[in-house]
N, C-alpha and C positions, 0 to 999 in steps of 0.2 A: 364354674363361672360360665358366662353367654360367651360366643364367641365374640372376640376384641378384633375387629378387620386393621390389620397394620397400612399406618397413613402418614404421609408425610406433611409437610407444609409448603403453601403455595405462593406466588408475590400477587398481593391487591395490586402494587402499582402498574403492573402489564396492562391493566382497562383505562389508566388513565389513555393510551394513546389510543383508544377506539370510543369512550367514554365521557360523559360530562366530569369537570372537575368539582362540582357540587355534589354530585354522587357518591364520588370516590370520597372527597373528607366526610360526606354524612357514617359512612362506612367506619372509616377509619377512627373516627371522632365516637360512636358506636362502641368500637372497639376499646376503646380507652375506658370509657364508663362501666362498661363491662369484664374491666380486666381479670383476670384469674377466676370468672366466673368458671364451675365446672359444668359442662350439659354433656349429655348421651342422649345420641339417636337411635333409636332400639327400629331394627325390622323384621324382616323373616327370611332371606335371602342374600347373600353377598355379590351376585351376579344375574344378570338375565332381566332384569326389571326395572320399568323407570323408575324409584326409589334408592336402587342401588345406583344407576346410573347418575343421579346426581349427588347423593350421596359422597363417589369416589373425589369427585372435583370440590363438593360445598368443605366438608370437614376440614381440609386443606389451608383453605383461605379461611375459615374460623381461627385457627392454630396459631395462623401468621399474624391476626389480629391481638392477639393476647390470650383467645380465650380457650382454657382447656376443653376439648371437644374429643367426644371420640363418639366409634360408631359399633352397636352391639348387634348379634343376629340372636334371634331365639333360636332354640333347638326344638326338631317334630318326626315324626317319622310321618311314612307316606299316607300312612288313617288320617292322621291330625292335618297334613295340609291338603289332602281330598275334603273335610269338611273347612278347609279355611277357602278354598279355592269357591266350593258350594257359598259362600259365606260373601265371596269378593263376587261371586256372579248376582247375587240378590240384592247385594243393593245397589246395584246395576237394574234391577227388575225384575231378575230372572226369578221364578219357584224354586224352595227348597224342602220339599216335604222333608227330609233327614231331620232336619232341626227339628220337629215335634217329639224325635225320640228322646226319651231321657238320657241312652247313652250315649249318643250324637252330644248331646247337650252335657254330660258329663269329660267326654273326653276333653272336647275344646276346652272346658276350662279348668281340669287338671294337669292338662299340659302349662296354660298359663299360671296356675300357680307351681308347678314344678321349676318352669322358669323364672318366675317371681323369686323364689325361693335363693336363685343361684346369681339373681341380679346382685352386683355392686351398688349399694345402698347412699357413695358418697359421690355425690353430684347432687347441685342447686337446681339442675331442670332438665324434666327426663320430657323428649318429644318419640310419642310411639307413633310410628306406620300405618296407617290402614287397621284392617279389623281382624288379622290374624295375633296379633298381640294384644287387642284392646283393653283384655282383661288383665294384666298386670297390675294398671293402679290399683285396683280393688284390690287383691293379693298381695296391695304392699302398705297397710293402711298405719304404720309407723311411719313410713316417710314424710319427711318435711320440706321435701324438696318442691318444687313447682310442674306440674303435668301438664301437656298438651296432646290432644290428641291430633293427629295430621290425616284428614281423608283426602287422598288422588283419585275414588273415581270418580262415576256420576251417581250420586248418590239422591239426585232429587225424584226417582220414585222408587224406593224401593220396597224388598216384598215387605209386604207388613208383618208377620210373621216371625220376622230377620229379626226387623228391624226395632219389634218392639224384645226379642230376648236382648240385643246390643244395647239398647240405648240406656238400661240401667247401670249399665257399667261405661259410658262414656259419660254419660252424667256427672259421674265421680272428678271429671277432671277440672283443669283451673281452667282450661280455654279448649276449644278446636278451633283447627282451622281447614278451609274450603278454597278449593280452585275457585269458586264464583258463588254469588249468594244464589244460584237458584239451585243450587247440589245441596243447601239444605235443607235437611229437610223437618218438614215445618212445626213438627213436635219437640223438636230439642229446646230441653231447657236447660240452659249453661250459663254461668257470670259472665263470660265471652266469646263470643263465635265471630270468627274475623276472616278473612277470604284473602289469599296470594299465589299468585300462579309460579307453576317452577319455572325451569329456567337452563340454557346452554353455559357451558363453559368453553367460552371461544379459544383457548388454548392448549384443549385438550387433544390426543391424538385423535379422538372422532371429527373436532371439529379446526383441527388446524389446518394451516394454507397447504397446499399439495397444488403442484402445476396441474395441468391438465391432462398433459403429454403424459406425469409418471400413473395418473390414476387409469387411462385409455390402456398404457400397458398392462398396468396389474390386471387389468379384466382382458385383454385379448391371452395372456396369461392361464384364467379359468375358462378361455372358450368362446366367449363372445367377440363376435363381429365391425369391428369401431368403423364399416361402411355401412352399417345396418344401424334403425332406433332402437334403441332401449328405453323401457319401463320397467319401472325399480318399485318396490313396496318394502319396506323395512321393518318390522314387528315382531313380536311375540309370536308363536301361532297360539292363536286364542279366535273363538269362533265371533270375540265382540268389533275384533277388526277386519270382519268379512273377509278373509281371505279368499273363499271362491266367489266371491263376486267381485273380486281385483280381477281373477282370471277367465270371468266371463265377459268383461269390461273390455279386456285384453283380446279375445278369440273374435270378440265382435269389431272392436278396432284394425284387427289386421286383415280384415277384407277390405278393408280400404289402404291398410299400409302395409302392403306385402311386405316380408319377411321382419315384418316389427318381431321385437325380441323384450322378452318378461323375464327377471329377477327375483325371486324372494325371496328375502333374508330374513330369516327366522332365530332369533332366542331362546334358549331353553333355562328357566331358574327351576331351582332344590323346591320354591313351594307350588309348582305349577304341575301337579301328574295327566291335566288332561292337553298339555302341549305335547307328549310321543304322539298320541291317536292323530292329533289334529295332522301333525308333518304328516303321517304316514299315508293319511287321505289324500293333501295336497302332492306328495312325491308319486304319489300312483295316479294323479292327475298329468300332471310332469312328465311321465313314461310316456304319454300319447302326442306330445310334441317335442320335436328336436329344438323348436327356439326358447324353451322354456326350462330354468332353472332356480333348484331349488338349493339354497346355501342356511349355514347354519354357525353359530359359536363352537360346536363341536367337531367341525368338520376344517376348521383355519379359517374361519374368515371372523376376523379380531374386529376391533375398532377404525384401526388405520383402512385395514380393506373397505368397512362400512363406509369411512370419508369418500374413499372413491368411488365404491357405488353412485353415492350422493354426488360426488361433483360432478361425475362421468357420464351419468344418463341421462336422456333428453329431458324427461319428465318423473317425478317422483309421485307414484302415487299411498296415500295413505284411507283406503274408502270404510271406518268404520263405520260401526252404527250405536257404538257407546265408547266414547272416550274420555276420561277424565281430563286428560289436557291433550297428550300428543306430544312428547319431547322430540321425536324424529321431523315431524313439521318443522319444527323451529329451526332444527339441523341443518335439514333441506334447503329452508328460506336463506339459511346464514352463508351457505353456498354458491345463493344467488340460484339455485334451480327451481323453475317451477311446480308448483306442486298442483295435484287435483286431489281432494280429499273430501271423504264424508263430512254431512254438513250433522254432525252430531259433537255434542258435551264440552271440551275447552277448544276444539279447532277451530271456529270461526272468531274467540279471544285473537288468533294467532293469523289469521285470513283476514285482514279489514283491506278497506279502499277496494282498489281493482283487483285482489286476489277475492275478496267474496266472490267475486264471478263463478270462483272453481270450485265451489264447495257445493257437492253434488247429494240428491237423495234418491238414485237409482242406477244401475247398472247400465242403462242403455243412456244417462246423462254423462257418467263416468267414460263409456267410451266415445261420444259427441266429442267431449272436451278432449280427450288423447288425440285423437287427428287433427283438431281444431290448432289446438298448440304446435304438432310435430311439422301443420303445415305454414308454422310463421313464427319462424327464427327470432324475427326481431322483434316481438310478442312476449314471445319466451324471455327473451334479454330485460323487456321491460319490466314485466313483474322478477324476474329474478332480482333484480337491482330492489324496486320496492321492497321486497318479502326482507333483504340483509337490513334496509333503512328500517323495518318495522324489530325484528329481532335485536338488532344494537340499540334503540330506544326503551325495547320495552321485557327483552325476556331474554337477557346476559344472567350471569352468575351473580356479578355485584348487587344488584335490584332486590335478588331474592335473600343475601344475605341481610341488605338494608331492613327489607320487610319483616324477617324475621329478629332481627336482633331488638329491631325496634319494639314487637310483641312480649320479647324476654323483659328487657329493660320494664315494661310495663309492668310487668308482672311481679318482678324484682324487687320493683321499689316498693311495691303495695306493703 
């Protein structure tokens, strides 16, 4: 069998105190019509990635609703998720000559029917991840269950190449869905293509209340300065959220704000092999300055740590240049910290009003904005306040389970 990630269940009613109460009963009311429905969410990693990341907190609150929910990984070795990774960068944009070979194009999808194979067959709605599983439905074509496929990046140019060997096997499904209608892209033809953005779980240990005082400690703890700035970047290392041009952004800003001080907290998941290379370049960047550090999920620094980064540092930046949505944004906002972030794929979904300001398409805009911020406190204070009012409105946990169940239901009744 996939692997089964063990989950507990969570209370819906905690959002009513932060939450409209029309939400919560949509939710709830949801719930009811839905009862003993069974779904599996199938991905490719248990850790390291936004999928997982909301993943730990969604299944949870499904549970609590009535509805059997559980959450599968596929199984790959390091071949198979080198060409899923080639696979996640193209429709992104990126070239992927591999895919013309036939055994490029064999493996990936003998993996997903190997997987196929060892799926649990009894759930009413299977929703798969991204495009390293895409090929399951195909491989399961007794099922009578209902398929969704879910794309997180940005997928509205990608290589055509990719895109035309994917799209006969996402075709197969009953629905996809998209962070925003322009990530489709414009040849799918499906019975339903529907667009929902993810989403924070305000309760979780990332993103729960922590003083200020215990989080300043934790980081004078790893080294840093609490009479000096900090800037914070929180990611994957993956080359699509610029990482060295956070730190060029950074080298240019502290000639103007001596002994400013840079953070980057990096993730490593099972399906991601070209995140060693990436760290290894940025930590041999790292070597050459004493206020610049580089942290990691393998090294201790967990979720609770990440809240503190997040609550603790003056500014958070996030500078990609392809983003499917950005969960750490929303993190950030929910903290009330300001954020400067690339003005690419769902961040500016997550930047409206006077956070647009900060959503930047160059390095040397990226460090304007870091001094601009660190020179006015109560600047700072003001979009931090907006950025929590836009997150509790529009990108909490409850919204996206709304959204989704509401797509099930649809599909259900048909």
């Amino acid at each position: 069998m996939l692997y089964k990630i063990s989950l507990g269940t969570s209370d819906i009613n905690k959002y009513r105190l932060i939450q409209s109460r029309e939400l919560i009963d949509e939710v709830v009311s949801l719930g009811k019509d839905l009862k003993g429905l069974r779904l599996c969410h199938i991905n490719s990693t248990p850790f390291g990635g936004g999928v997982a990341e909301l993943l730990v907190s969604y299944i949870p609150l499904l549970r609590v609703l009535g509805i059997e929910a559980d959450w599968q990984v596929i199984r790959g070795d390091r071949h198979f998720f080198t060409i899923t990774k080639g696979l996640h960068n193209a429709l992104q944009g990126a070239p992927l000559e591999e895919i013309k070979k036939q055994s490029v194009r064999r493996r990936y999808l003998s993996n997903n029917l190997s997987n196929a194979r060892e799926l649990d067959p009894n759930y009413d709605v299977f929703i798969v991840n991204d495009p390293q599983p895409a090929a399951l439905r195909h491989y399961s074509p007794e099922s009578k269950a209902k398929w969704i496929w879910r794309c997180h990046v940005d997928s509205s140019q990608p290589d055509a190449t990719v895109w035309n060997f994917l799209r006969p096997y996402i075709q197969e499904y009953d629905a996809a869905v998209f962070t925003t209608k322009k990530f489709v892209p414009k040849n799918l033809r499906l019975g339903k293509i529907t667009t929902m953005t993810p989403a924070i779980c305000a309760f979780s240990s990332k993103n729960m209340f922590i003083k200020k005082y215990v989080c300043r400690e934790m980081l004078e703890n790893l080294g840093f300065d609490h009479n000096r700035f900090l800037v914070t970047q929180v990611s994957r290392f993956d080359r699509w959220k610029d990482p060295f041009g956070t730190i060029s952004a950074y080298r240019l800003a502290k000639k103007e704000i001596p002994g400013l001080q840079l953070a980057m907290i990096g993730s490593f998941a099972q399906d991601d092999p070209e995140g060693w290379d990436m760290y290894a370049d940025i930590q041999a960047e790292a070597n050459k300055d004493d206020d610049m550090f580089i942290y990691s999920n393998l090294t201790g620094i967990g979720n609770m740590e990440v809240n503190a980064f997040q609550r603790a540092s003056d500014v958070i930046i996030q500078k990609s240049i392809r983003e499917g949505f950005g969960l750490v944004v929303a993190e950030a906002l929910w903290k009330e910290t300001p954020v400067i972030a690339g003005n690419a794929g769902g961040i500016p979904l997550q930047m409206t009003g006077n956070l647009s300001n900060y959503l930047v398409n160059s390095v040397e805009e990226c460090a304007e904005k870091i001094v601009h911020l660190l020179r006015d406190p109560a600047l700072c204070q003001r979009l931090g306040e907006e950025g929590k009012e836009i997150v509790t409105r529009e990108f909490l946990m409850p919204r996206l389970v709304r959204d989704e169940l509401r797509l099930i239901k649809s599909l259900v009744n048909k």
